[in-house]
C-alpha distance (Angstrom), angle and dihedral (degrees) to the residues before:
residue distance angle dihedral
X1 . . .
X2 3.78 . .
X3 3.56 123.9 .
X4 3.38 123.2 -67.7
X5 3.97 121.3 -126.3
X6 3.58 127.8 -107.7
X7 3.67 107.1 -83.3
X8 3.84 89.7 -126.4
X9 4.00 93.7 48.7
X10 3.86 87.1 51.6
X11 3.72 106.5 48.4
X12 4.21 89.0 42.7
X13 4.41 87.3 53.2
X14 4.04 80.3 48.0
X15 3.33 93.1 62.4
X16 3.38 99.4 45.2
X17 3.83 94.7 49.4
X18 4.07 81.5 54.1
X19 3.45 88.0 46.2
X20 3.83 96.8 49.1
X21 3.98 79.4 49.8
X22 3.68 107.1 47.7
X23 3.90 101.0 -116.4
X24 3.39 109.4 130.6
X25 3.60 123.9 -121.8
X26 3.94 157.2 166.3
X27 3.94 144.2 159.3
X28 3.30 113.8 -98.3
X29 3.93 91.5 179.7
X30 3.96 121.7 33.2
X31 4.12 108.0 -153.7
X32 3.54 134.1 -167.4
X33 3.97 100.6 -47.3
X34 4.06 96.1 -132.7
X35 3.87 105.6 36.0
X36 3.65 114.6 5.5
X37 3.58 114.7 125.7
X38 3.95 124.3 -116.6
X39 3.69 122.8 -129.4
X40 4.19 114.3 -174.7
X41 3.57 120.9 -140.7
X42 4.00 116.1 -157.6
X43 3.70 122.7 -178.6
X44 3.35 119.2 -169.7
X45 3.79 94.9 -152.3
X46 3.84 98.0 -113.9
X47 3.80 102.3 80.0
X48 3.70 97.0 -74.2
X49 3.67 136.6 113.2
X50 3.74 158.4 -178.0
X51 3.55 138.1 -154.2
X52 3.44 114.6 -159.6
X53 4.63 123.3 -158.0
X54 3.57 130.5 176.7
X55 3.70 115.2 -123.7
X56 3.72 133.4 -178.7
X57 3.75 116.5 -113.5
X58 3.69 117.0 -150.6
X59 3.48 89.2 -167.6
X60 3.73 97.6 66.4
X61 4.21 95.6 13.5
X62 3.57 88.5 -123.8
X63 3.64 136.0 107.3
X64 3.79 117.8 -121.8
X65 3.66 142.0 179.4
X66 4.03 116.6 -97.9
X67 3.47 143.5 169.2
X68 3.71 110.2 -89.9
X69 4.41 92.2 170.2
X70 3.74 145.3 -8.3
X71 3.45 138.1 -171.8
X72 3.58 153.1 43.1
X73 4.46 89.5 42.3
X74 4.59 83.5 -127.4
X75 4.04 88.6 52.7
X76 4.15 83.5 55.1
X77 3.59 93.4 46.0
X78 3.98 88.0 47.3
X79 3.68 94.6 60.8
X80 4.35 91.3 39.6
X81 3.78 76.1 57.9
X82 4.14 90.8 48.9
X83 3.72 90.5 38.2
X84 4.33 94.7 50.1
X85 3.83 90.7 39.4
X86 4.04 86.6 65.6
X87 3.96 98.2 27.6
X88 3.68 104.3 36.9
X89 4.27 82.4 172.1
X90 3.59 84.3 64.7
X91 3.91 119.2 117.9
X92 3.58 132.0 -158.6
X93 3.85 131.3 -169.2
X94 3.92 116.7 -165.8
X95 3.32 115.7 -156.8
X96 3.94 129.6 174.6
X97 3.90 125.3 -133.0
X98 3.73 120.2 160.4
X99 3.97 85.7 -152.0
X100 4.14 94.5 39.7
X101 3.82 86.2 -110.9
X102 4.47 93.4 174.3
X103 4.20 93.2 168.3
X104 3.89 75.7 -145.2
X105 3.73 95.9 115.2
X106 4.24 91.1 53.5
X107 3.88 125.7 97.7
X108 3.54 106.6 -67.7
X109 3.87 106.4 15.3
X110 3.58 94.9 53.4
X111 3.36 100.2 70.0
């Protein structure tokens, strides 16, 4: 598996990339700048949410973006709240995408 980036590095070219693409998006939560992990928030902009975690698969040994909760967008903030109040080196970018466009399952983001 090759190295992974700096947490920092990563989550500032994910902006960009959103950026570049029109979505909308911030951090709500600056981690610890080498190796924090990165959760992504996506509202959809009618109540609902994602939140977004990397996890390794030992199926593919890989790491890959999945699902961690969806719903009602205050239940996702809930467990961001849960998540940050035992990881305090965790970031989290929120973005909004009417659609749930993420760009985190193209070439570079994905894994």
């Amino acid at each position: 598996m090759p190295p992974r980036l700096r947490a920092e590095l990563w989550v500032r070219a994910y902006l960009k990339r959103l950026e570049l693409n029109n979505i909308p998006a911030y951090i709500a939560a600056k981690g610890q700048p080498d190796s924090g992990a990165v959760m992504v928030k996506c509202a959809t902009l009618d109540g609902q949410a994602k939140l977004y975690t990397r996890r390794f698969d030992l199926m593919t040994d890989s790491e890959a973006w999945t699902v961690l909760t969806e719903g009602p967008e205050r239940d996702v903030d809930e467990s961001i709240r849960k998540q940050r109040s035992f990881d305090p080196d965790l970031w989290v970018v929120e973005l909004e995408a009417r659609h749930g466009r993420t760009l985190l399952d193209e070439d570079g983001l994905k894994d």
